[in-house]
N, C-alpha and C positions, 0 to 999 in steps of 0.2 A: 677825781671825777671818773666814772666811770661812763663807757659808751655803748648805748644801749641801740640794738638793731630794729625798727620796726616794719614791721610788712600788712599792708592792706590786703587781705585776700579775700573772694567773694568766698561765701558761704554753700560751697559745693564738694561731692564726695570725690575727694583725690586730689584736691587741691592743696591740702596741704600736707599730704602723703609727698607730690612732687618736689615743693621746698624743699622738705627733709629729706630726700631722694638726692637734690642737688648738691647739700649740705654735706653730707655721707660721702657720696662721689670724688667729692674732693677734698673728703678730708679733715673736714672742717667740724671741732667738735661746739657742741652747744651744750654747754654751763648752765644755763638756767632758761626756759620757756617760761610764758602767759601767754592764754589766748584768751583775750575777752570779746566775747561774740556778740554781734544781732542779728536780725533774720536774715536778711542777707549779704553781710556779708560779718568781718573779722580783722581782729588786728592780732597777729603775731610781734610777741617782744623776746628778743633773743638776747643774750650774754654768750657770745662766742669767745671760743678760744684764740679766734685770729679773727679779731674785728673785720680788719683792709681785705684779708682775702674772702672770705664771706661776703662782705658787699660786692668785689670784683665779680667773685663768682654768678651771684645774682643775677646782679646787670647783665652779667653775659646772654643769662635766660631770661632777660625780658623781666624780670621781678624789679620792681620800683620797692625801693627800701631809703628809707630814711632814719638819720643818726640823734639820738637824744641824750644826751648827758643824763645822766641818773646819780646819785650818791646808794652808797654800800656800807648799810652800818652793823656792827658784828654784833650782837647783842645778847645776855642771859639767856639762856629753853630754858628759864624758868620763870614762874607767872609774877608778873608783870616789869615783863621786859620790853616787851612791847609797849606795854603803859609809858614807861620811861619814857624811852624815844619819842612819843606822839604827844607825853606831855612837855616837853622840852620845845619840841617843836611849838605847840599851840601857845607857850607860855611870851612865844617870842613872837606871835602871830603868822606864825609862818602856817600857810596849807599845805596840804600832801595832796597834790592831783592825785595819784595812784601809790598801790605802793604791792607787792609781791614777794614771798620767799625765795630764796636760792639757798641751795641742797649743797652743801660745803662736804667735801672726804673727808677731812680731818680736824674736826674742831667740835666740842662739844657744846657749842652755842648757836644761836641761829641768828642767819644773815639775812637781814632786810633790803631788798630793792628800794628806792623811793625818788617819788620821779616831784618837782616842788615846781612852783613858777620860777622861771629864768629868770627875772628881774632880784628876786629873793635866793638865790642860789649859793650866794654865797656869805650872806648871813643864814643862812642854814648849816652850812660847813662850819662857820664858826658856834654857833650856837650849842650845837655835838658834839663840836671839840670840847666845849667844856664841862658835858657833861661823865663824869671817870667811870660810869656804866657803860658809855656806848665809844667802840674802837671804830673810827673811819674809815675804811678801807682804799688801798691805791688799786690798779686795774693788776697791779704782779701779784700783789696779795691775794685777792680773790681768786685770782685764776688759779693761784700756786694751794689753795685752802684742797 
């Protein structure tokens, strides 16, 4: 499982110049962004490189940040890889609340965020596992891609 950073930010110019400000400062590299916005305000989802110190850091500055388990599945860049995975999913009736890219150095396939309901979490982990198109990812793995 992976642990995914989230941040409520209102929808203002330099607010989330500051996070990333914070982030930077300390060091702290970030793997993979989403920002999915409304009028006012936004949610930042991060994949840091140092989960604990990134939320420390936060807190420090007043940033309320909350941790969500997500799964990391590695998947074909080629059409329909994505298909895979989402029919595997659906075939087990499992939903994908969200789901997002992350940008891998070295791997010539693409990696899927995907965030499910908790209750289903882990018939979802098994579900993948059995499908021999999609690799599951541990948080060394991804971070090390």
């Amino acid at each position: 499982m992976i642990r995914q950073v989230s941040i409520f930010i209102e929808n203002h110019e330099g607010r989330l110049n500051h996070i990333l400000k914070i982030l930077a400062d300390n060091k702290i590299n970030i793997r993979s962004l989403n920002i999915a916005d409304a009028t006012d305000f936004g949610i930042v989802r991060l994949i840091l490189q140092e989960t604990e110190k990134g939320i420390e850091v936060l807190k420090k500055n007043d940033i309320i940040t909350t941790v969500t388990p997500v799964l990391a599945a590695e998947i074909s860049d080629d059409p329909g890889g994505l298909s895979t995975l989402v029919d595997a999913l659906t075939q087990a009736k499992i939903n994908i609340v969200y789901a997002y890219s992350f940008l891998p150095k070295k791997t010539d396939n693409a990696i899927i965020i995907i965030r499910v309901d908790d209750e289903v979490q882990q018939k979802a982990i098994e579900t993948l596992e059995k499908v021999t198109e999609i690799n599951l990812l541990d948080r060394e793995t991804l971070l090390l891609k």
